[in-house]
C-alpha positions in Angstrom: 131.2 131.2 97.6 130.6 130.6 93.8 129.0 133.3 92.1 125.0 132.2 91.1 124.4 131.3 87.6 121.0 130.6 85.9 122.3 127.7 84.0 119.7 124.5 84.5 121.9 121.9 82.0 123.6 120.8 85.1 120.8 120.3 87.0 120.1 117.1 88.4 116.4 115.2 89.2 116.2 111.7 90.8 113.4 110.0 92.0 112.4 106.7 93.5 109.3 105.0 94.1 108.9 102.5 96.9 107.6 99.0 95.4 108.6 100.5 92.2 111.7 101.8 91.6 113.5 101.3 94.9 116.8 103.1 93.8 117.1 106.5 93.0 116.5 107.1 89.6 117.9 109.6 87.4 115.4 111.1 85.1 116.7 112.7 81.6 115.5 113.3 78.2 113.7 116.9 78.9 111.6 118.4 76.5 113.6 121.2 75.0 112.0 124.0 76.0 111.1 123.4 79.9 112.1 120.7 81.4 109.5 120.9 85.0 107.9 123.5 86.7 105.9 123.4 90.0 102.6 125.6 90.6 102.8 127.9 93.3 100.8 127.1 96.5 98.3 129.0 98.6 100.4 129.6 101.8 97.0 131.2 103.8 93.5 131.4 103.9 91.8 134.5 104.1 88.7 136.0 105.2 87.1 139.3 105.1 84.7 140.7 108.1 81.9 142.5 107.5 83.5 144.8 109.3 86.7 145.0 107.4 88.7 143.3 109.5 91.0 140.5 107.9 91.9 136.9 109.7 94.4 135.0 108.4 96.0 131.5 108.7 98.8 129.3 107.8 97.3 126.3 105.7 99.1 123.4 104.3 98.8 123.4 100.4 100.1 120.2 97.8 102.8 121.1 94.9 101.7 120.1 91.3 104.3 120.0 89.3 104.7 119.1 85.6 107.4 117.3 83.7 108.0 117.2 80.3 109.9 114.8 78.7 110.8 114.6 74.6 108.9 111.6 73.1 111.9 109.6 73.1 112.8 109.9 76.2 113.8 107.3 78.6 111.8 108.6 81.7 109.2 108.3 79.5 109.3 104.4 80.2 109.2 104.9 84.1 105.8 107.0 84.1 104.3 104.2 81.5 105.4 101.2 84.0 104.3 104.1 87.1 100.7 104.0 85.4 100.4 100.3 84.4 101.4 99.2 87.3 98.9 101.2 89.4 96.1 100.5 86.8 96.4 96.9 86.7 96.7 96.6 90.8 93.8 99.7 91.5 96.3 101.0 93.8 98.5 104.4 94.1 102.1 104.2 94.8 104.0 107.3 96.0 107.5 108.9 94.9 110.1 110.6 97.0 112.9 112.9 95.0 115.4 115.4 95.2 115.9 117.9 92.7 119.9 120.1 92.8 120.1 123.1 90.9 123.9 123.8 91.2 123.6 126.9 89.4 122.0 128.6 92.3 123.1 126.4 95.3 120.0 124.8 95.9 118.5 121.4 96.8 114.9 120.4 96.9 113.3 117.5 99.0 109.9 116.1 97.4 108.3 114.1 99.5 105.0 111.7 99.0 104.1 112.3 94.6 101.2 110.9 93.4 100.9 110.6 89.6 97.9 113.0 89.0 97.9 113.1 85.4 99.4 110.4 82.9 99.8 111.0 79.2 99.2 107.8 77.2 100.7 108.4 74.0 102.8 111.7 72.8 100.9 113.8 70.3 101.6 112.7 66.7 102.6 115.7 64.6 105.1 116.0 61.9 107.1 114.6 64.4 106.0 113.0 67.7 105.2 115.8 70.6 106.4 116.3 74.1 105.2 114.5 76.7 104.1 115.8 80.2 103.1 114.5 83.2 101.9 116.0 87.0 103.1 114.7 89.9 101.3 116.1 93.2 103.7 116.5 96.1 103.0 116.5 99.4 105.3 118.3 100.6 108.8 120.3 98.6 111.9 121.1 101.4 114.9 123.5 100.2 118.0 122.8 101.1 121.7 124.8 100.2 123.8 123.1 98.8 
C-alpha cells in the first residue's frame, strides 16, 4: 500500500453527457485556486417531541457541486455548448462522471448532473475572472482505487 498524499495535480475528472458528449471527457483548465468542491448533504431528518424524544430517518439528499474553471479554459467550451444546447431545445440533459484522486486512493461515481447554474461570460477585471459552474448530482459513489 502507497502511503496517502494530499497532492490533487494528479487528479483526474471525466465526464460525459448522453446526446451530448457521448465519450468520456476529460475536463482541465482549473481555476488556480480550487478546482471543484461538493456541498455536504443532509444524511437524516430530524424531529423533536414535545416530549423530548428524537425520531430520526435516513433521507436521500442531491450533491451540488461547483467547478471552477480559468477563463481560458477548454471545459469552459463544454458547459457553453451544455447550456445552448439545452436552451435552444427547452430540454435538460444529464451527465454521468467519475472523479480519481490518486493521492488518497479514491474513486468517485457521479451519477445523473443537471447543470443548475451556468455562468454566461467570466467577470471582466484587469484580467478576465474564474468561471464557475454547479452541477446537481443525484447521486456520488466511492470507490478505492
Amino acid at each position: 500500500m502507497a502511503l496517502r498524499t494530499i497532492t490533487s495535480t494528479n487528479s483526474v475528472f471525466t465526464m460525459t453527457i448522453p446526446g451530448l458528449f457521448g465519450s468520456p471527457i476529460q475536463l482541465d483548465g482549473y481555476a488556480a485556486d480550487t478546482a471543484f468542491a461538493a456541498d455536504a448533504v443532509a444524511t437524516a431528518e430530524t424531529h423533536m417531541g414535545v416530549d423530548g424524544k428524537l425520531s430520526a430517518g435516513y433521507i436521500h439528499a442531491p450533491v451540488k457541486m461547483k467547478i471552477h474553471f480559468a477563463a481560458d479554459s477548454l471545459s469552459v467550451d463544454i458547459f457553453d455548448q451544455w447550456f445552448n444546447t439545452q436552451k435552444a431545445e427547452r430540454e435538460l440533459y444529464f451527465a454521468d462522471a467519475t472523479i480519481d484522486l490518486p493521492g488518497v486512493e479514491k474513486s468517485y461515481t457521479l451519477t445523473k448532473g443537471a447543470l443548475t447554474n451556468y455562468k454566461n461570460f467570466p467577470d471582466v477585471k484587469k484580467t478576465l475572472a474564474d468561471v464557475e459552474y454547479e452541477i446537481t448530482w443525484e447521486s456520488v459513489t466511492q470507490n478505492l482505487i
